[in-house]
matplotlib code that plots the C-alpha trace (Angstrom):
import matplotlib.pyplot as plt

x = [98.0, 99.2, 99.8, 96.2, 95.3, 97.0, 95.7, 92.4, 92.3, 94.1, 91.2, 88.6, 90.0, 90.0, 86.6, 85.4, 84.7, 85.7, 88.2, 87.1, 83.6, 85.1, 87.5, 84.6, 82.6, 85.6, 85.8, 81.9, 82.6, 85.5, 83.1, 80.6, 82.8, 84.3, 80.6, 80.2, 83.3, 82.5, 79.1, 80.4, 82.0, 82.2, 83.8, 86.1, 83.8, 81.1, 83.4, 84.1, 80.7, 79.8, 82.6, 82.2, 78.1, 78.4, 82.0, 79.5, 77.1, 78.6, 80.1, 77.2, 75.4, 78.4, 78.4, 74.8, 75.2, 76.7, 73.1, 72.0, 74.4, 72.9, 70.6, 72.5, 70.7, 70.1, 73.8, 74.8, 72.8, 74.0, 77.4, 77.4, 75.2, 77.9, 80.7, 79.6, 78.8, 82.1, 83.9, 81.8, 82.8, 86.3, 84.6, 83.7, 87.5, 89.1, 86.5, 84.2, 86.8, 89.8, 88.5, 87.6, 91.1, 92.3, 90.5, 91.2, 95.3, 97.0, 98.0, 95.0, 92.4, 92.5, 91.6, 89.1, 88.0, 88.0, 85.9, 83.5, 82.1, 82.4, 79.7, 77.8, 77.6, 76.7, 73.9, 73.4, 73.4, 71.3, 68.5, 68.2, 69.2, 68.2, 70.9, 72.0, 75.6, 76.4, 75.7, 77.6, 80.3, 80.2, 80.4, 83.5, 84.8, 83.7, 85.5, 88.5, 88.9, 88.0, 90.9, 93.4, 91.8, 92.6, 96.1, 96.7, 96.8, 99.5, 102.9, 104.2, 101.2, 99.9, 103.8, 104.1, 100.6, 101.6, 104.3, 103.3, 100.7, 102.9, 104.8, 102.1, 100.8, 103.7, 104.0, 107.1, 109.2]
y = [69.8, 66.8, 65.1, 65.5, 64.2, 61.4, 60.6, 61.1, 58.6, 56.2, 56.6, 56.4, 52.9, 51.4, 52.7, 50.7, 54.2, 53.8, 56.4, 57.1, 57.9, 60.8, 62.2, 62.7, 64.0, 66.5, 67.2, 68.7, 70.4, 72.2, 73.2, 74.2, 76.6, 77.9, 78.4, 80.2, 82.0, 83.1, 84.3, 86.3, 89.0, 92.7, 95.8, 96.7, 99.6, 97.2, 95.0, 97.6, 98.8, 94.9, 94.4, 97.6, 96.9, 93.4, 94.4, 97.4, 94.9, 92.6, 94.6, 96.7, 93.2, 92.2, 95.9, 95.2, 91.8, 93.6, 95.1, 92.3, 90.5, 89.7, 87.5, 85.2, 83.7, 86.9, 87.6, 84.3, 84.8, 88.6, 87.7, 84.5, 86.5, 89.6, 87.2, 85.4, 88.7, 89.9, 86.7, 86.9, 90.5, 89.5, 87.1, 90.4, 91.8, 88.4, 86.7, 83.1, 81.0, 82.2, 82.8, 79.2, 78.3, 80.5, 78.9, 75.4, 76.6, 73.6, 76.7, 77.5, 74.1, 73.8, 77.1, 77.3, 74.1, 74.8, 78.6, 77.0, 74.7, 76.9, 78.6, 75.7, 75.5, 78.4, 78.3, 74.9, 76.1, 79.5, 78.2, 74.4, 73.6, 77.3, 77.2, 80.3, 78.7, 76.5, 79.7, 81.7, 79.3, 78.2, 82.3, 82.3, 79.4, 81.3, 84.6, 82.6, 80.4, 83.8, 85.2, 82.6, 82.3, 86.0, 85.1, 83.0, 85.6, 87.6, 85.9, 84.7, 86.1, 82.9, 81.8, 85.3, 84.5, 80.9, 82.1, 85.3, 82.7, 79.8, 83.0, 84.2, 80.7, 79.1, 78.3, 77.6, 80.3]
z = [84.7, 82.3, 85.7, 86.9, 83.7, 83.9, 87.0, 86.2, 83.0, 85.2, 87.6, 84.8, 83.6, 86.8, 87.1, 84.1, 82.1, 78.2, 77.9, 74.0, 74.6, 77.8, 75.5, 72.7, 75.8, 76.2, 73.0, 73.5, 76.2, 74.9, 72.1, 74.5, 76.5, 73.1, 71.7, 75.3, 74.9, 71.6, 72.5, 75.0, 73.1, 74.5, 73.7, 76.4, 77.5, 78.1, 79.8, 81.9, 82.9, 83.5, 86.2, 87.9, 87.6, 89.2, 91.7, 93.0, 93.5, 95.5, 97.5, 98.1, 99.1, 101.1, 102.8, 103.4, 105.2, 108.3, 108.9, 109.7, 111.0, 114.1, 112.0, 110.8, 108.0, 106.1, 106.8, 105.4, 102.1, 101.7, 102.0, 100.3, 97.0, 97.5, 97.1, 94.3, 92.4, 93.1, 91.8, 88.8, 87.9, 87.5, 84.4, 82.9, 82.2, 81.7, 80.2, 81.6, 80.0, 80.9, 84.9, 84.8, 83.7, 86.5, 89.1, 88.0, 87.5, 89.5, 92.0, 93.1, 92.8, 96.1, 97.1, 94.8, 95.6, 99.1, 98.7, 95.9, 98.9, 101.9, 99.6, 99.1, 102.8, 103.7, 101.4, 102.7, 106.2, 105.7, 103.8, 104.5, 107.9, 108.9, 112.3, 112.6, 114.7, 111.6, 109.1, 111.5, 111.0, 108.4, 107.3, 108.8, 106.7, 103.8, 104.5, 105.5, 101.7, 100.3, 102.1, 100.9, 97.3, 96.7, 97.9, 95.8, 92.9, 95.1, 94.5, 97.9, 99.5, 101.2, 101.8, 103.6, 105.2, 106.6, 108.0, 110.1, 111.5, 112.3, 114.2, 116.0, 116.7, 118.0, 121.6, 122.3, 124.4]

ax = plt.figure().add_subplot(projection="3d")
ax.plot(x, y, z, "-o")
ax.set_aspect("equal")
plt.show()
């Protein structure tokens, strides 16, 4: 993380940006998440009833999708609204902070990175351009970065993945 840091003021003087005036801008921003974080304070029953409300939700809407998944704009928003409950009900046990943190871990940016906009497309896709072929794809995207996010919270899981498909994938006899 120091190294991505490093990079990025690096980056930020050879844009021209004063690096004072962005580290009192962090410095704002770290308040602002810790006024968040503090604000979001909840017994751990409530925590509990907030992640199973939201998880339940997203996976009814995800559940859902597959009615109409011959239409795929309708699909593309179901799915895309179940998954982004269901990533948000995590935020309920571990707290917003903390799952941010997660998500940005140097383990895991480019998964997140990489799910965080195959939802922006599909979106995208689904309500702006309105093709159902690029939704459809870009669904599959979508369900593909969510697979290999999760994995990254399994050690060796996307190792083990890579792997079996390199295996299954290689042609040569």
């Amino acid at each position: 993380m120091e190294k991505m840091n490093q990079t990025w003021e690096k980056m930020k003087i050879m844009a021209g940006i004063d690096v004072e005036e962005d580290e009192e801008a962090a410095a704002e921003e770290e308040s602002f998440m810790d006024e968040f974080n503090r604000q979001c304070t909840l017994s751990t029953k409530q925590r509990f009833y907030g992640f199973a409300i939201c998880f339940v939700a997203g996976l009814t809407c995800t559940l859902l999708s597959m009615l109409v998944f011959f239409h795929p704009i309708k699909f593309g928003i179901t799915f895309t609204f179940g998954n982004l409950l269901s990533l948000g009900s995590t935020a309920f046990l571990i707290g917003p902070k903390r799952q941010v943190t997660m998500m940005l871990d140097p383990v895991r940016i480019y998964a997140t990175a990489i799910y965080l906009a195959s939802i922006i497309v599909a979106l995208f896709c689904a309500l702006y351009v309105h093709s159902k072929l690029l939704t459809l794809l870009a669904i599959m995207l979508e369900f593909g970065a969510l697979v290999w996010y999760s994995m990254s919270y399994i050690p060796f899981a996307r190792t083990m993945i890579s792997k079996v498909m390199v295996s299954c994938f290689d042609t040569e006899f």
